[in-house]
C-alpha positions as CSV (number, residue, x, y, z in Angstrom):
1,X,6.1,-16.8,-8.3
2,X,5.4,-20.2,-10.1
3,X,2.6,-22.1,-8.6
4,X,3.5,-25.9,-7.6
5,X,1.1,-27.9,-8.8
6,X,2.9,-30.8,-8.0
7,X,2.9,-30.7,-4.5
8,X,-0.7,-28.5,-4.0
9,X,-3.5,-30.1,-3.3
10,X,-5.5,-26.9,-3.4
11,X,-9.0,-26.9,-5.5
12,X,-8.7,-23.2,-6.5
13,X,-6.1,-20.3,-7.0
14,X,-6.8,-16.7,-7.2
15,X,-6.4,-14.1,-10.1
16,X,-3.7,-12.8,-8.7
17,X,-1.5,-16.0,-7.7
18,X,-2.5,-16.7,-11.4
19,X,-1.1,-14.0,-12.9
20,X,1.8,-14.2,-11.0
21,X,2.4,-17.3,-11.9
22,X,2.5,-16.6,-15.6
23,X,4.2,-13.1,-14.7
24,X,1.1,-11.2,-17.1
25,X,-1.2,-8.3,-15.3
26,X,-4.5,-9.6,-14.0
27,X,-6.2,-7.4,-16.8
28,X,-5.0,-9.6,-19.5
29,X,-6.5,-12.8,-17.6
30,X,-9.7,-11.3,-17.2
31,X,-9.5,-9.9,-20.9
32,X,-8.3,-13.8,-22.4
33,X,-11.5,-14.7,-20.8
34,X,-13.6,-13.0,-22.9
35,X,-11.6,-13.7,-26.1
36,X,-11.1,-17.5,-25.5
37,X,-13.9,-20.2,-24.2
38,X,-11.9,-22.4,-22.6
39,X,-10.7,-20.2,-20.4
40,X,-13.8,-19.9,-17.7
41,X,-13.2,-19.1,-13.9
42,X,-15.7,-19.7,-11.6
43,X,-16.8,-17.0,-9.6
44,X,-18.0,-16.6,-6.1
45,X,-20.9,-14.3,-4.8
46,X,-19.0,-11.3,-4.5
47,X,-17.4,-12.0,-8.3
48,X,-13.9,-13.1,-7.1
49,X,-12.3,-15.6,-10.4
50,X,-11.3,-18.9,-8.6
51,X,-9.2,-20.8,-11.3
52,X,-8.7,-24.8,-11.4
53,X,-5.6,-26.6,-12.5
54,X,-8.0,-27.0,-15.8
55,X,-8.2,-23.5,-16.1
56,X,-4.5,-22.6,-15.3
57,X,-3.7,-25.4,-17.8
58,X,-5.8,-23.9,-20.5
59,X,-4.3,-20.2,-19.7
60,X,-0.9,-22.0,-20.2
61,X,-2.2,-23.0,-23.8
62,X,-3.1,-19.6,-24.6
63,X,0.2,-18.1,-22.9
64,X,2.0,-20.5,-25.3
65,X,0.7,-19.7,-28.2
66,X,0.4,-16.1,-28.2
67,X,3.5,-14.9,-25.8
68,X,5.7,-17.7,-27.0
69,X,5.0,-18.2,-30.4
70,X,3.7,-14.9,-31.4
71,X,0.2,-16.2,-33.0
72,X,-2.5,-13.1,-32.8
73,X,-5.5,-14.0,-30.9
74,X,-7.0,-14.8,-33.8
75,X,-4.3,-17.4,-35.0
76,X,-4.6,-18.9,-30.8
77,X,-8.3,-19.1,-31.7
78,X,-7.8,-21.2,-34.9
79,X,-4.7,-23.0,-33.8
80,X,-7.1,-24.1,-30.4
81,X,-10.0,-24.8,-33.0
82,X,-8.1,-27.5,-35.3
83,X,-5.3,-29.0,-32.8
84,X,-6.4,-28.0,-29.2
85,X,-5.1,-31.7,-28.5
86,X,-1.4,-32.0,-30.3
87,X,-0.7,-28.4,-28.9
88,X,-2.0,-29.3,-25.5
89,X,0.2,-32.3,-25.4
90,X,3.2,-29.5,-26.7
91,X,2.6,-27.4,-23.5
92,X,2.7,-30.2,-21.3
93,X,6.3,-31.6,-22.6
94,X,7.4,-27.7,-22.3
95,X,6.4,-28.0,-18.8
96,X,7.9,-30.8,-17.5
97,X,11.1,-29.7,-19.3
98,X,11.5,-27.0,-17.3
99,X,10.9,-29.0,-14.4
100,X,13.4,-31.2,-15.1
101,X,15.4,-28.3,-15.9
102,X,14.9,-26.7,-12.3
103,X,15.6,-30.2,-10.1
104,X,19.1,-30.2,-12.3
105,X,19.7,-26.4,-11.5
106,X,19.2,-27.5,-7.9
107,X,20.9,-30.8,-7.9
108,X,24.1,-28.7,-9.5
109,X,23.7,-26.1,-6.6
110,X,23.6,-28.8,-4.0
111,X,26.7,-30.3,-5.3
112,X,28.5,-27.3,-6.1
113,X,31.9,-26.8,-4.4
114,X,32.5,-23.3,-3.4
């Protein structure tokens, strides 16, 4: 289930809305927070992650980078290290893409003569 940023005006999302959101267990969140910096939850009292749109936007990075274009963690690392910007910029195009993508997928449905 994709979270819609767009139209959310919610501060914080949970581990597992953020996992299912990306479609990854919540075991390989947790363990990309220990192996990347940029990727730092808050966490309450009772040690439950509350992610940001920042966060989520970083785990996106890392998603991208690793899932998509195959780069070990240590490549993510050094790829983050030297262009965090340009690849940031890279994920963001991506994204809206794919929204642009879904609206036309809809608008074809809605006009679609059965």
């Amino acid at each position: 289930m994709k979270i819609d940023f767009e139209n959310s005006n919610r501060l914080y999302y949970s581990i597992k809305e953020v996992a299912a959101h990306f479609g990854v267990n919540e075991s390989l969140l947790r363990f990309w927070e220990t192996e990347f910096s940029i990727i730092s939850p808050r966490k309450t009292d009772g040690g439950s992650r509350q992610y940001t749109k920042e966060d989520i936007g970083n785990i996106a990075l890392v998603y991208h980078l690793v899932k998509d274009k195959g780069l070990t963690l240590e490549g993510a690392r050094q790829t983050l290290k030297h262009n965090k910007d340009e690849q940031t910029r890279k994920v963001q195009v991506i994204q809206k893409l794919e929204r642009i993508k879904k609206e036309l997928e809809d608008l074809e449905k809605e006009f679609d003569i059965e």
